[in-house]
N, C-alpha and C positions, 0 to 999 in steps of 0.2 A: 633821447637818452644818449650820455657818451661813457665812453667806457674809458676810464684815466687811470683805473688800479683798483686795490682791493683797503674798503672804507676801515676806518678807526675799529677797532676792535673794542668791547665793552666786556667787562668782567665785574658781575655784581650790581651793575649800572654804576658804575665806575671808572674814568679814564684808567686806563694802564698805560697810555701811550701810545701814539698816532705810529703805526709800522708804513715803512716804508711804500710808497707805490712803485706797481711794476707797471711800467710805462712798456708799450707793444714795441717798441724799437730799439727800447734801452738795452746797453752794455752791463754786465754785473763790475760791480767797482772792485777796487785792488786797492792794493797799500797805500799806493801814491796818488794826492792827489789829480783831478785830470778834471776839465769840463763835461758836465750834465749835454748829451746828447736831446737835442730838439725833440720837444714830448709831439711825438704825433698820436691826432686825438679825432677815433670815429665815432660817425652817426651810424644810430643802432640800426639805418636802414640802406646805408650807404653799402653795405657787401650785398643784401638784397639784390639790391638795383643793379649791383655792378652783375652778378651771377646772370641775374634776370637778362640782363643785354648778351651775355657770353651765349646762355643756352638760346636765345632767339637769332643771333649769328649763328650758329652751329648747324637749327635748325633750318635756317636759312640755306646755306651752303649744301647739307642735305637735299633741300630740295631740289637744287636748279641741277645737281648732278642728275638725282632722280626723272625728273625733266626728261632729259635727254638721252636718258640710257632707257626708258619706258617710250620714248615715241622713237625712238632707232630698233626696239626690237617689239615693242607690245610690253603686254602685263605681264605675261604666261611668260616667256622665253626672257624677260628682264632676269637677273638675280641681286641680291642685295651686295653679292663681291664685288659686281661689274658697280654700282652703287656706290661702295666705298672707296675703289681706287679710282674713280673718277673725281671724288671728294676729294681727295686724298684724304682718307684716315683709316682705320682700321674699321674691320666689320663687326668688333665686338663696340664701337661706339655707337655704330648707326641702331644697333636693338636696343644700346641704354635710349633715344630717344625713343621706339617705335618697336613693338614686340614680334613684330610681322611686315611681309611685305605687302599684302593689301592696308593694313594699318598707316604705312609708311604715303600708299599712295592714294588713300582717302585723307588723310590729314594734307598731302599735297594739294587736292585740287580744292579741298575748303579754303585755303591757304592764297592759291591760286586766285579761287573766284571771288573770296573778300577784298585782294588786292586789285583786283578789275573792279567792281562795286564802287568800292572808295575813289577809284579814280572816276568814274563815273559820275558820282555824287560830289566830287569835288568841283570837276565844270560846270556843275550844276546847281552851283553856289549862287551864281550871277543870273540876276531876274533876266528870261530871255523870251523870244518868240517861241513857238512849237517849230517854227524852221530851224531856229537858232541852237534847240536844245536837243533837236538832233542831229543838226552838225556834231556837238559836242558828245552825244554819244557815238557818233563812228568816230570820231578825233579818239576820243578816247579808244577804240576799238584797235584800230589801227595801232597807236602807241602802245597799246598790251602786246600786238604781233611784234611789236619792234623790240618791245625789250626785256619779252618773256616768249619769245619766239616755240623752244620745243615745247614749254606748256599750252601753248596758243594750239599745236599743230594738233597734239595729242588730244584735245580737248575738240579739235575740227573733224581728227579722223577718228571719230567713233566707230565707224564698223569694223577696224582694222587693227587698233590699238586697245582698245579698253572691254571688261569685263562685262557680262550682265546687266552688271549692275549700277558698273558706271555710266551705261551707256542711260541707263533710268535717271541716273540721277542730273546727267546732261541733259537729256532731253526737257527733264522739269524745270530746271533752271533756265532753258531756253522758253521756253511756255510760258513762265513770268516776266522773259524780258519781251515777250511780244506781245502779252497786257501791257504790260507800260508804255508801250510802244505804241498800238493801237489807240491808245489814251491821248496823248500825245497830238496824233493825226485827228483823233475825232475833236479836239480841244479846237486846232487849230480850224479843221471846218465850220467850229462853230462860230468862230471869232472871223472869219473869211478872210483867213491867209491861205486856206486850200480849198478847192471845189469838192462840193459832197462825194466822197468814194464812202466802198464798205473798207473801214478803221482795220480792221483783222487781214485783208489780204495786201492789203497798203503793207501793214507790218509786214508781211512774211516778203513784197516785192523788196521793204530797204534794207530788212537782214541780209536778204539774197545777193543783192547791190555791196552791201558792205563786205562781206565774205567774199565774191568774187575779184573785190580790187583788192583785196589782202592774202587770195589764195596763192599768185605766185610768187610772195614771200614767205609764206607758210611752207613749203616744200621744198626751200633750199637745202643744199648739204651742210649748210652754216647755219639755220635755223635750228634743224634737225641736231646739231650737236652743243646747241645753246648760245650759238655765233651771231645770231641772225642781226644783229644788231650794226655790221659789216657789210653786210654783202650788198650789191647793186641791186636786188631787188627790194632793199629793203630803202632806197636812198630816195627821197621823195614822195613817200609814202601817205604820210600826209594832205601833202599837194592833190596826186590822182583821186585820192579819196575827196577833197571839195570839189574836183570838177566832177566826177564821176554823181556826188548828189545832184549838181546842177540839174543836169539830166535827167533824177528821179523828182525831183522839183519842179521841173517844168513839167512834168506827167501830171502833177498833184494839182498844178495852177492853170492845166489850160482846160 
């Protein structure tokens, strides 16, 4: 639909005369003549879309403050002030999106862990080995440390930073990433790119593996305040992490 002004007018079912449209840019006319200013003309879904983009930037921004001001002091000792002026905005905006600060950082880590997912399932586009695919999920692991660094940390240091109940809802989310995982491993023993291990402690040796080559980028001072994407430990990260599988690969195959 587009919106150009307001339709002919009927009286009786009658023409009376077509009234003017008021075009959204238009000048009101005067005495003299002058040229009709360019009719600009929207789609009825085009301010949608446009809002739609504003509040998921806004949102955005929120978060990666939140981020960093939650894994520098915890959940408990975080505030939503310390929240806003790291956004820069005021604190009456951060509750129009989030009525609460647990609210603010449950919506964060869904946030968080759908964006890690997606990237996961995106290297995981391409038909690959059980070696190959999980290279691709530590590549991918690693590049969440790199460039969502305080969420990566806060999300690592469960005992220190997060609530009850987040620490529940990490721990479930890791439990499904080590079915997958173990899946994975058992696939590939069956196809004999790896020798028969038990699939489940396989998994918890290459999370262990992946974690350890990403934990001392995890704990920078530049990490920690949403930097980490800078700093020298985070500079080849990548790299240490395929040689470092080597190693768990050569466990798997000999």
């Amino acid at each position: 639909m587009y919106f150009q002004g307001r339709p002919p007018r009927r009286l009786g079912g009658t023409d009376r005369g077509t009234e003017k449209r008021f075009i959204l840019a238009g000048a009101a006319e005067s005495g003299s003549k002058r040229k009709d200013k360019p009719k600009r003309i929207f789609r009825a879904g085009c301010i949608k879309e446009v809002f739609a983009v504003r509040e998921k930037t806004k949102s955005a921004q929120i978060f990666e403050a939140a981020a960093g001001v939650f894994a520098e002091k915890g959940f408990h000792a975080a505030t939503v002030e310390e929240i806003a002026s790291r956004a820069g905005i005021g604190k009456g905006t951060v509750y129009e999106y989030f009525p609460s600060k647990e609210a603010l950082f449950r919506a964060m880590l869904k946030a968080g862990m759908q964006s890690y997912l997606a990237a996961v399932r995106e290297r995981l586009k391409r038909p690959a080995s059980a070696r190959g695919a999980l290279e691709q999920i530590a590549l991918a692991h690693a590049c969440f440390v790199r460039e969502k660094g305080a969420l990566a940390r806060l999300i690592a240091d469960e005992q220190g930073c997060l609530a009850p109940w987040a620490r529940e809802w990490v721990f479930r989310m890791r439990e499904r990433k080590l079915e997958a995982i173990a899946k994975l491993i058992a696939r590939g023993a069956e196809q004999g790119e790896f020798r028969p291990v038990n699939p489940r402690l396989a998994a918890e040796v290459f999370l262990g593996v992946v974690g350890a080559i990403c934990l001392p980028a995890l704990f920078t001072r530049e990490c920690a305040s949403g930097r980490g994407s800078g700093s020298p430990a985070h500079a080849g990260l990548e790299s240490r992490m395929l040689e470092g599988l080597k190693i768990f690969f050569h466990g798997l195959t000999k």
